[in-house]
C-alpha positions in Angstrom: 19.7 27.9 84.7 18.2 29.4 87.7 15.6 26.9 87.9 13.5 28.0 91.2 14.4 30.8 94.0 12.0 29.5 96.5 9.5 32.0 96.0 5.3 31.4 95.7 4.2 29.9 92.5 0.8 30.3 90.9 0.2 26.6 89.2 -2.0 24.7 87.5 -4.6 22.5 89.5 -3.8 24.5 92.7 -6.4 27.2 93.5 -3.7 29.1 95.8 -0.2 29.3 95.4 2.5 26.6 95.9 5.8 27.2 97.6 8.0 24.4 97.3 10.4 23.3 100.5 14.0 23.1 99.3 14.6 20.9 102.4 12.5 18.7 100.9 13.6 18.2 97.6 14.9 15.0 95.8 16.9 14.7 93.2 17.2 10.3 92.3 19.5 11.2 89.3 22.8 13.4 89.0 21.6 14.1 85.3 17.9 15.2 84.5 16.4 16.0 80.7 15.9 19.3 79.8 13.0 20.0 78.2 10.8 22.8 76.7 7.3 23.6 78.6 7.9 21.1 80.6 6.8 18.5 76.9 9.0 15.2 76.6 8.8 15.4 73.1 10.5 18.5 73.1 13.9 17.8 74.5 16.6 20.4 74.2 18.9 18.5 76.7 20.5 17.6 80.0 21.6 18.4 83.3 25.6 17.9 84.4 25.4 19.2 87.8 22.1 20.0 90.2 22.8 22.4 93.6 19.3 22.5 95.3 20.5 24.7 97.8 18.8 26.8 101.0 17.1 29.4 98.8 17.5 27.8 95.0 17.6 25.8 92.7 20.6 26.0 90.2 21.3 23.8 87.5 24.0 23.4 84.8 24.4 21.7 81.5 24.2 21.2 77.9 21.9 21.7 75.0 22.4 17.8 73.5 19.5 17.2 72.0 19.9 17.4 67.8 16.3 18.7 66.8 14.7 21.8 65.8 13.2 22.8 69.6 17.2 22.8 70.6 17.8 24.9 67.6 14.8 27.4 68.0 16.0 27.8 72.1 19.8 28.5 71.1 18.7 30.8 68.3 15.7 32.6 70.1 18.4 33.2 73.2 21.2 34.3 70.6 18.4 37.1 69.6 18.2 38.3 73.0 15.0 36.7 73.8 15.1 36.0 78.1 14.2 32.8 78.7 13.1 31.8 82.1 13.3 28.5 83.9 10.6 26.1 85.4 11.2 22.8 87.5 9.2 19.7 86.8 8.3 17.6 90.3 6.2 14.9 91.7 4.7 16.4 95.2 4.7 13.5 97.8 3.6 15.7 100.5 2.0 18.8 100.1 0.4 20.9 103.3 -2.5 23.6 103.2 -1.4 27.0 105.4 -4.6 28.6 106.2 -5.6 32.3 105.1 -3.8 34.5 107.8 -1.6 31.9 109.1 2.3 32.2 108.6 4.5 29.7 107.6 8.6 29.9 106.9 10.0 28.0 104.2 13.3 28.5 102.4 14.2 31.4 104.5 11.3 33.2 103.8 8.3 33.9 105.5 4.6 33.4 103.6 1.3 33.9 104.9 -1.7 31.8 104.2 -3.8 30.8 102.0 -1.0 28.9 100.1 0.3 25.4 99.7 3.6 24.2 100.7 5.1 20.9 98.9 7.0 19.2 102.1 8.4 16.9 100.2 8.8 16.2 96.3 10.9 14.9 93.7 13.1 16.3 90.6 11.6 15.1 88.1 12.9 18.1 84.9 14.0 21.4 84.4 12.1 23.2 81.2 13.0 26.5 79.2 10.1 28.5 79.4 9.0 31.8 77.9 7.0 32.7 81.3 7.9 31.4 84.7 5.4 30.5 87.6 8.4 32.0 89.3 9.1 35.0 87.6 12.6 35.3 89.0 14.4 32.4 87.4 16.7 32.9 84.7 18.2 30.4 81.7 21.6 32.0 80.0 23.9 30.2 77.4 27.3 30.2 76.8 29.5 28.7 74.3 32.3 26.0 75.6 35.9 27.4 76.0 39.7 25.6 75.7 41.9 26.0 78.5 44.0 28.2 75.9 41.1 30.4 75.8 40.4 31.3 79.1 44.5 32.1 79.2 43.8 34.1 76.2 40.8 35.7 78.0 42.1 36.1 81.1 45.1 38.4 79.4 43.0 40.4 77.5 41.0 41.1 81.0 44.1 42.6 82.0 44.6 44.4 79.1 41.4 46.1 79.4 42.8 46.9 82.9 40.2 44.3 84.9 41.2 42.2 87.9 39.6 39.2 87.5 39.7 38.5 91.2 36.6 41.6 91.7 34.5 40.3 88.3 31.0 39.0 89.4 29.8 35.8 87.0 27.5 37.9 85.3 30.4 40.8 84.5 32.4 38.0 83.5 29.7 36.5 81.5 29.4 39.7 79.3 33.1 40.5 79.0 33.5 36.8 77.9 30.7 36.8 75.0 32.9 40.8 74.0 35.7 38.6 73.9 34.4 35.4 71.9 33.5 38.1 69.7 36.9 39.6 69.0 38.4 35.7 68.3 35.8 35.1 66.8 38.2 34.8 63.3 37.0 32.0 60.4 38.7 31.1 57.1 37.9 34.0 54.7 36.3 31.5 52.2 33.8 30.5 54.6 32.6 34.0 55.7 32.3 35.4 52.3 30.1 32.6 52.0 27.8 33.2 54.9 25.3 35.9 55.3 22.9 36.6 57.9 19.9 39.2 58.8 21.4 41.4 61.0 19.1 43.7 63.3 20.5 47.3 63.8 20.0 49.5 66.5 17.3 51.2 65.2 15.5 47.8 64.8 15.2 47.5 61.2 16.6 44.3 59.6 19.1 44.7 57.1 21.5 41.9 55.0 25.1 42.3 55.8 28.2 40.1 55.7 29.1 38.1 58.7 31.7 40.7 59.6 28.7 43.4 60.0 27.1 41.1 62.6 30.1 40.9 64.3 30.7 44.5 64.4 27.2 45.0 65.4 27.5 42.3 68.3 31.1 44.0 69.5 28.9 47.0 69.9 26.5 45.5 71.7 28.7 43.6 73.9 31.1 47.2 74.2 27.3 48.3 75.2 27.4 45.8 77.9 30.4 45.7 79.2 30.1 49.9 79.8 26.8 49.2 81.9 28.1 46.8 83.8 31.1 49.1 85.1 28.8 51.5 85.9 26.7 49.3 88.4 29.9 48.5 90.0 31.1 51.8 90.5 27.7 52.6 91.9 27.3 49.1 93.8 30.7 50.2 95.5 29.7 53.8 96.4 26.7 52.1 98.2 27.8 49.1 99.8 25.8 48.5 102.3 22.8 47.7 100.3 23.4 44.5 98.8 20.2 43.0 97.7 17.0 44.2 96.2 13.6 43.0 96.4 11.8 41.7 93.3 8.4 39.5 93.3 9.0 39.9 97.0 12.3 37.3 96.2 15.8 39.0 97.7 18.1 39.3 94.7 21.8 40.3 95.0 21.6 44.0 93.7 24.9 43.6 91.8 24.3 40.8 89.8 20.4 41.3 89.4 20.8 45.4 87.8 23.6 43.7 85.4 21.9 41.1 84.4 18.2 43.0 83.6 20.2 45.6 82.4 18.6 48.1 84.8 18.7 51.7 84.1 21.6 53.3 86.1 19.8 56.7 87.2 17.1 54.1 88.5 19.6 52.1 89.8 21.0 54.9 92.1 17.6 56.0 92.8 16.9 52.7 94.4 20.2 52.6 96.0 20.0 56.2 97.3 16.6 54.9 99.0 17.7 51.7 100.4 20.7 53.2 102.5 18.5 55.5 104.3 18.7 55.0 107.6 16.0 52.7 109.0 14.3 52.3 112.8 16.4 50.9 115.5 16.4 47.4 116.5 17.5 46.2 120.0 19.0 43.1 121.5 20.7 40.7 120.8 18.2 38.9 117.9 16.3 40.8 114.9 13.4 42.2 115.9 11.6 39.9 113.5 12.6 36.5 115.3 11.7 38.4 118.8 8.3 38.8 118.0 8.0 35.3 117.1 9.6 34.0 120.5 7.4 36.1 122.1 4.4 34.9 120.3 4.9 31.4 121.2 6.1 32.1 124.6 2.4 33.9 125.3 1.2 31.7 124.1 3.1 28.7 126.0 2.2 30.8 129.6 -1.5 30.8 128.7 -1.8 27.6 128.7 -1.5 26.2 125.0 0.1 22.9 124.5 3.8 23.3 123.5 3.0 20.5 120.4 0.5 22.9 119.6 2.5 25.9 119.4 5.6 24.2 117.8 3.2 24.0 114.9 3.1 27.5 114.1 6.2 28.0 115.1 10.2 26.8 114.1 12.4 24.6 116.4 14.9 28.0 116.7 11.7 30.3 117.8 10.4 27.6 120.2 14.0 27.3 121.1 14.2 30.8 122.5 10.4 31.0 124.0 11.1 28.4 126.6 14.5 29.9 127.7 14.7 32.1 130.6 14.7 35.3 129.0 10.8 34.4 127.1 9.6 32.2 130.0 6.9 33.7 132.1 6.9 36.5 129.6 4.6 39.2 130.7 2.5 42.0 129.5 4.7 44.6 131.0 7.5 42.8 129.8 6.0 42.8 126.2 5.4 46.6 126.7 9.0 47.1 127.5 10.1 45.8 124.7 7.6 47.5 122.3 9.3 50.6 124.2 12.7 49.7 123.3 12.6 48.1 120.2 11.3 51.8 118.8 15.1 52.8 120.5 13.6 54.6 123.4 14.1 54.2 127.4 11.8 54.3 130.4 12.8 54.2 133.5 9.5 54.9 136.0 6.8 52.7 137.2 5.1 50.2 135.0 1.8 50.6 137.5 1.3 53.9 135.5 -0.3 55.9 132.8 3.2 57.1 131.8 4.4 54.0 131.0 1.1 53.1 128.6 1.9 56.7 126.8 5.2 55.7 126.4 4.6 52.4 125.2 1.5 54.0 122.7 4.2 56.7 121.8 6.7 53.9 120.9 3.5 51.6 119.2 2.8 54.6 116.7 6.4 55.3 116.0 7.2 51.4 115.2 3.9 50.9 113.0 4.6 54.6 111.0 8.1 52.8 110.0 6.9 49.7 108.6 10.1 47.5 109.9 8.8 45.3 112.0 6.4 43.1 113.5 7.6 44.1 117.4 4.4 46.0 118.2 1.9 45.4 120.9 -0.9 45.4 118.3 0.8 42.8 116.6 2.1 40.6 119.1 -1.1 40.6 121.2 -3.3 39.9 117.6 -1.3 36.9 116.9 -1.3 35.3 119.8 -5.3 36.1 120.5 -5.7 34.5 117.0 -4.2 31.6 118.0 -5.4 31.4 121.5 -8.9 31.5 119.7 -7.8 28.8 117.1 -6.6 26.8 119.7 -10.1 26.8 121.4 -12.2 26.1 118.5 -10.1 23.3 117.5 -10.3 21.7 120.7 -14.1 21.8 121.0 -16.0 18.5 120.6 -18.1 19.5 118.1 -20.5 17.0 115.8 -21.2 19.0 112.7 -18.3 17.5 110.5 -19.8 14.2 110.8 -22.9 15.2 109.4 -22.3 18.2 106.8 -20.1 18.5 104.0 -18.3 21.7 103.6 -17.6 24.5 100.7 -16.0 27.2 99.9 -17.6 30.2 99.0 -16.6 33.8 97.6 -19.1 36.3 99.2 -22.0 36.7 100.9 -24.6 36.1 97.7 -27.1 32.9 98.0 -24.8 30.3 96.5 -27.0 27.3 94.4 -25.1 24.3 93.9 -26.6 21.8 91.1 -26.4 18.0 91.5 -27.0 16.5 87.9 -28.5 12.9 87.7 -29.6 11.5 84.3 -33.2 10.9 83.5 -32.4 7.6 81.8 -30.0 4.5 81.8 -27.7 2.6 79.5 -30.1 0.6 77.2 -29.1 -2.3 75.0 -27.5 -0.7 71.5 -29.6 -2.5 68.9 -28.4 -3.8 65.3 -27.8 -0.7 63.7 -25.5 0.3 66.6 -27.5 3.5 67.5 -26.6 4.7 71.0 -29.5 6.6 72.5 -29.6 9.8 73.8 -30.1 10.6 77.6 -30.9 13.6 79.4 -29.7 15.5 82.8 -31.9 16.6 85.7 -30.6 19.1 87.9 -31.4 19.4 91.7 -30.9 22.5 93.4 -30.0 23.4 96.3 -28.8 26.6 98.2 -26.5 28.8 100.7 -25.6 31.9 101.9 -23.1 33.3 104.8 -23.6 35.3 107.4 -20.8 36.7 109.7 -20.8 36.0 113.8 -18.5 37.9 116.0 -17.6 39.7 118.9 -14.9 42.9 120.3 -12.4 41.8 122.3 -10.5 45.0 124.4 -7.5 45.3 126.5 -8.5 47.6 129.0 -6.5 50.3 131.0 -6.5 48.4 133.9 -5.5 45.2 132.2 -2.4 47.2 131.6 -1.7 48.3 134.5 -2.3 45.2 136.3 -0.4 43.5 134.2 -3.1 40.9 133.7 -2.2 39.2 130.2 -4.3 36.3 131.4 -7.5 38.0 131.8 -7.3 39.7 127.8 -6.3 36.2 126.6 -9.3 34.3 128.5 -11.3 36.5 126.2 -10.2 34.8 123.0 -10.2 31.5 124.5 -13.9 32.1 125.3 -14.6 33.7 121.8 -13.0 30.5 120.4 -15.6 28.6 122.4 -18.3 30.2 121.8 -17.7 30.4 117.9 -17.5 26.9 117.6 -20.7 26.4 119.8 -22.4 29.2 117.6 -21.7 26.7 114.4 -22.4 23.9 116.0 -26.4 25.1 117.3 -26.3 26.7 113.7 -26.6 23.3 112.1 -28.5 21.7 114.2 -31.2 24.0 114.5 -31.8 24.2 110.7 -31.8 20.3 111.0 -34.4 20.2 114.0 -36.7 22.7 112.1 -37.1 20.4 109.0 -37.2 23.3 106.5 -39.3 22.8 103.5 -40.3 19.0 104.6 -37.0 18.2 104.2 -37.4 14.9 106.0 -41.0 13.7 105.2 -42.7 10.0 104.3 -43.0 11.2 100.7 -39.2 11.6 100.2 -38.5 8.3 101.9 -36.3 9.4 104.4 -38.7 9.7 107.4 -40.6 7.1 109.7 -42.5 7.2 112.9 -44.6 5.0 115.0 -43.7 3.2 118.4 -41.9 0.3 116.3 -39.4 2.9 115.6 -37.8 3.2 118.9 -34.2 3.0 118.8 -33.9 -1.0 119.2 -32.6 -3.5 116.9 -35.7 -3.4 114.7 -36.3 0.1 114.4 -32.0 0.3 112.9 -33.1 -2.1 110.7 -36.0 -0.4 109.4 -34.5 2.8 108.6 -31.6 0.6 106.5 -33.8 -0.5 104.6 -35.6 2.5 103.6 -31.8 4.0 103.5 -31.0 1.2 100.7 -34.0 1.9 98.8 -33.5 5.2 97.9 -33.7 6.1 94.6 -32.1 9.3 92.8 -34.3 11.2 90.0 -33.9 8.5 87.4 -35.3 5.6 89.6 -31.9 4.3 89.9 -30.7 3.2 93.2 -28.0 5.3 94.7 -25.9 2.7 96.3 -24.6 4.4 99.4 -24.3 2.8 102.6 -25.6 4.6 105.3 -22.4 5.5 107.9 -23.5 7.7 111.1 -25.9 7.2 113.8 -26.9 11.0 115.3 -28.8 10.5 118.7 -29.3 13.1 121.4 -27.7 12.4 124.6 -30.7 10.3 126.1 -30.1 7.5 123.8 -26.3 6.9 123.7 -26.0 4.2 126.3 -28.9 2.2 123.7 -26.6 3.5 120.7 -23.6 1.9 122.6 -25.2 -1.1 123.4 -26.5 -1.9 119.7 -23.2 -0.8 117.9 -20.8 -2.7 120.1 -22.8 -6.0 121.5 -22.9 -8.9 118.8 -25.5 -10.7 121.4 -28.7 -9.9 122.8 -31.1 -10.8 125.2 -34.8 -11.3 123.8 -36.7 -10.0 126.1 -39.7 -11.3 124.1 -38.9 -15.3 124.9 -39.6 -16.5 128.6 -36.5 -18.5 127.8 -34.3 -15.4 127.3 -32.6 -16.7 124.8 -29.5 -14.9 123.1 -30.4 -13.0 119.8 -27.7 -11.7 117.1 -27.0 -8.3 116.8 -26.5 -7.3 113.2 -25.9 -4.0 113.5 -22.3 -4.2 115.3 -20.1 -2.2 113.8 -21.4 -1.2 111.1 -22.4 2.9 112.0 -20.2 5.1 113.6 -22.3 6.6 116.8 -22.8 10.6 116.8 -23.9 12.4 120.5 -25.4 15.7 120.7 -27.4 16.9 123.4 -29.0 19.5 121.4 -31.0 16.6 119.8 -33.0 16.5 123.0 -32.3 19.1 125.4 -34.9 21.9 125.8 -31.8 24.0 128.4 -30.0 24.5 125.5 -31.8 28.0 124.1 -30.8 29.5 120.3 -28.8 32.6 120.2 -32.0 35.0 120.6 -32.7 33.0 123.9 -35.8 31.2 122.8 -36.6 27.5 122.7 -34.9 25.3 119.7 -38.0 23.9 117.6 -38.0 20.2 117.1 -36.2 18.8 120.1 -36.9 15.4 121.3 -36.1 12.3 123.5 -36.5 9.9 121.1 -35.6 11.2 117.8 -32.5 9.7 116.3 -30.9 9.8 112.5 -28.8 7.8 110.2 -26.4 9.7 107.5 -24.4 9.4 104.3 -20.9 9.9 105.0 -20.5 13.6 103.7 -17.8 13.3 102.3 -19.7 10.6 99.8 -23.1 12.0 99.7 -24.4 14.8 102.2 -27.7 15.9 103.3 -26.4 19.0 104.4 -23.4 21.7 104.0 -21.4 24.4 105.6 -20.0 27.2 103.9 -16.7 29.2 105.1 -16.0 32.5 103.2 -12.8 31.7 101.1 -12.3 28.4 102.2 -11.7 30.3 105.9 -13.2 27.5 108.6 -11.8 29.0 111.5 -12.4 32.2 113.1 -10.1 35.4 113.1 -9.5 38.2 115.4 -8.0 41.4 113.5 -6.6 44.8 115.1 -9.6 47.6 115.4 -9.7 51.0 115.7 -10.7 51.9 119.5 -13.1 54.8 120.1 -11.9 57.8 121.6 -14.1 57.4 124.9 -12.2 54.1 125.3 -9.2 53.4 127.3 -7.4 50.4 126.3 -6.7 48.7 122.8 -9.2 46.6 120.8 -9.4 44.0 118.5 -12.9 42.0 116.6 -12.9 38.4 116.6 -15.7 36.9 113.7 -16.5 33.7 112.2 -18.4 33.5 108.6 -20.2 30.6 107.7 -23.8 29.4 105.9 -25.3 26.4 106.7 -27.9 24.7 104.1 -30.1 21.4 103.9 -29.4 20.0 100.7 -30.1 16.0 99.3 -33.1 14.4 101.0 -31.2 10.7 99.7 -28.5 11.1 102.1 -30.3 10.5 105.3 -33.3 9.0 107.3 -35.2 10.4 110.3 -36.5 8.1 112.9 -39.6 10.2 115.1 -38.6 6.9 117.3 -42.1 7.4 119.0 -45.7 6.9 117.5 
């Protein structure tokens, strides 16, 4: 069985596909049940030997099992019927790539959104009608004597083969010819057995045992006449040996015999893949120098080499921080743009001859479609990650606040909350349970998209000045994580719809409510008494304490000292603090500072000094939410078309996101003056 080439499977309980990591694969027992779709009642047998190799997983055995689903596989395969493998495993560590980002695994590259399984462990192997990976294959054979495969091994050489130039699956269909041929039984015995035999027209007719066998030498004569053919033509063409499926690399030989692949197609394909494709240059593919010189960029600008080895393998961060990558530089990546399209320049790089000829070699590289050694591509990259790198390392607030979502488009989204409008009552004598009904609260969301154009000018070119187009990004990244950040807060500050208000329970006011000892103690207790819909309490402990940036040093002082002064007594006498510990403290100035201005330059409504706010944990029970299209919570910078009366390249850097108010249980307001 071919039980997994290491390809991108669409499963069950995962929203994106799943590549599993080879590397990473277990196997606790030499021999593993197999079963049918994946059912343990359904065993069919077991495993004598498991190779989890680089790019696959290949598995032998034997069908053991002594039931009918071991009976239906043999018979259904004996038909013709293809079945397809399917590996059964217990993630342990499974990672989330996000959309646009690449990752390698097994050889291969993938790009996000997809899951990767790090780590897991072999649990079964399972025929299967359909695959998640499409490209894995289950074939049967029957157990031979050593006599036989002498016996076999002459008639090869009768038929004038050389057994040293059979592939397995060549050999595979010259041995099932050759079963056939032995194939003798007492003549009692076969004058006793009949069978339906299936012609080649496809009608089913009765017939002797000997007519199946004559149909089957056919078959197998069939066979063995296609399979010479793909070698003859595998030979004429040998320099393509593989061909892509499913986007999995499949040795071309083996894979046309196998499906039993038309042979005019088969040329066709192999006519194609010998054309002659685009130059490469140096001494690595052009695939792997694009990726050193990514993370080499990326390493000169400033981004932390942990960072980059993240996005990165150990081989490509191997190469950007030798010589020939270190203190890479635009020219430099312009040069090699210029050769890898297997063209020279020789004249100044302070010159609009050498942008033509790098723009000449840009078109000619991205016409070909074999490779990813183009400025465009290079530069995009490493501005998307420049900009990543930025966001992430901004000290933003909202995620402490606001759940988050995924959503599909740019529609208003509702999200329902159900809560029952009764409770469990006592089931009387007769045993009636009683019926209850749902309420549904509402609550809404819609994206909008934020963004920016981001250019390399002609004189960035020229003046070789890589640093000033990635200071760009680097700001972009900056200022789409502010733009998020005054995005929630503003909606917060302008209360919509009442959201906070004495009638919902979740706001106070008055000079009591201060931020002091009392006032935290206050707005606890109106957190613990709220109620949901039914009247039922919600029992959720409040877990954030959001104050602006004139009231963290109080914030500090209540959350961390476990005595205190009172100030009330003239004998200043300690008083217990019971609120140590027990909120995790949230700062943001744009609680309180009237500087800060919202994106159309005017003044942010509801700012205060004293204001302060206690919140669910989001993840439990949220008061608010932030949408990202797709799942997508970073920005992304993409290639654009530049206009004609603009010298330079260009790229567009956006971020969408919706931000929404949504249940008024999940947090308390403190006005924190009268």
């Amino acid at each position: 069985m071919n039980a997994y080439n290491g390809g991108a499977m669409q499963l069950a309980g995962f929203y994106y596909p799943v590549v599993v990591d080879l590397t990473g694969v277990k196997v606790t027992a030499k021999s593993r049940p197999i079963l049918r779709d994946h059912d343990t009642a359904q065993i069919i047998g077991h495993t004598e030997s498991i190779e989890v190799g680089a790019k696959a997983i290949k598995v032998s055995g034997v069908i053991s099992a002594a039931n009918e689903y071991a009976r239906e596989v043999v018979e259904s395969a004996d038909n013709g019927f293809p079945w397809q493998a399917s590996i059964g495993a217990m993630s342990e560590k499974v990672v989330f790539v996000d959309a646009g980002e690449k990752v390698t695994v097994n050889g291969r590259s993938f790009t996000g959104p997809i899951y990767v399984a790090r780590a897991s462990r072999l649990g079964e192997i399972s025929f299967v009608a359909m695959g998640a990976d499409d490209t894995t294959s289950a074939r049967m054979t029957a157990h031979s004597t050593g006599g036989d495969q002498m016996k076999f091994e002459e008639w090869l050489k009768a038929k004038g083969f050389d057994v040293s130039e059979l592939t397995e699956a060549v050999k595979a269909s010259l041995r099932a010819m050759f079963d056939a041929e032995q194939n003798t039984q007492p003549e009692e015995e076969s004058a006793q057995m009949q069978a339906k035999v299936v012609g080649s027209d496809g009608a089913s007719t009765d017939g002797s045992i000997e007519a199946q066998r004559a149909e089957n030498r056919r078959l197998f004569a069939e066979d063995a006449r296609h399979a010479h053919g793909v070698r003859k033509l595998c030979a004429k063409y040998a320099d393509v040996e593989t061909i892509k499926v499913n986007g999995v690399e499949h040795p071309i030989e083996a894979h046309a015999i196998e499906t039993g692949m038309d042979l005019r197609d088969l040329e066709l394909h192999l006519i194609r893949a010998s054309r002659p494709k685009s130059p490469s240059v140096g001494r690595f593919e052009p695939e792997a120098d694009a990726h050193a010189i990514e993370a080499a960029l990326l390493c000169s600008h400033g981004v932390p080499e942990s960072k980059v080895g993240e996005w990165y393998s150990e081989d490509v961060m191997n190469a950007a921080v030798s010589k020939q990558y270190r203190q890479y530089t635009l020219h430099a990546l312009m040069g090699s743009v210029i050769r890898a399209a297997g063209q020279h320049y020789s004249g100044s790089f302070k010159s609009n001859e050498f942008i033509r000829a790098t723009y000449t070699a840009e078109r000619q590289l991205r016409a070909s479609g074999f490779t990813t050694l183009t400025l465009s591509n290079i530069l995009e990259n490493v501005a998307n990650k420049t900009l990543i790198a930025s966001y992430q390392a901004q000290e933003v607030t909202w995620s402490n606040i606001c759940r988050t979502a995924n959503m599909s488009d740019f529609k208003v989204h509702s999200r329902y909350r159900l809560d029952t409008t009764d409770s469990f009552r006592k089931v009387g004598a007769d045993g009636e349970l009683k019926h209850i009904g749902l309420s549904d609260a509402k609550y809404t969301n819609q994206l909008d998209t934020y963004g920016a154009i981001i250019s390399l000018t002609r004189q960035d070119q020229i003046n070789d000045d890589l640093d000033a187009f990635l200071q760009i990004p680097t700001n972009m990244g900056r200022m789409a994580a502010i733009r998020l950040e005054k995005a929630v807060y503003v909606l917060l500050l302008s209360n919509p719809s009442s959201f906070f208000a004495a009638g919902n329970g979740n706001y106070i006011e008055g000079a009591s409510t201060a931020l002091s000892v009392t006032s935290l103690s206050t707005a606890k207790t109106s957190f613990r008494n709220m109620v949901d819909s039914n009247g039922d309490p919600i029992l959720i402990s409040p877990a954030v304490l959001l104050v602006g940036s004139t009231l963290e040093d109080t914030a500090d002082v209540l959350l961390s000292e476990r005595d205190l002064i009172d100030g009330t007594s003239t004998a200043k006498q300690p008083k217990r603090n019971p609120h140590v510990k027990t909120l995790r403290k949230v700062v943001s100035p744009l609680l309180n500072n009237t500087s800060i201005k919202d994106e159309d330059g005017t003044a942010i409504t509801g700012q205060s000094d004293t204001q302060w706010y206690m919140f669910a944990d989001p993840s439990v029970r949220a008061a608010m939410c932030v949408g990202f299209l797709n799942g997508q919570q970073t920005p992304v910078i993409e290639s654009g078309e530049t206009s004609f009366d603009t010298l330079g390249m260009q790229w567009r850097g956006y971020h969408d996101f919706g931000v929404g108010m949504e249940d008024t249980v999940a947090a308390v307001k403190s006005k924190g003056a009268a």
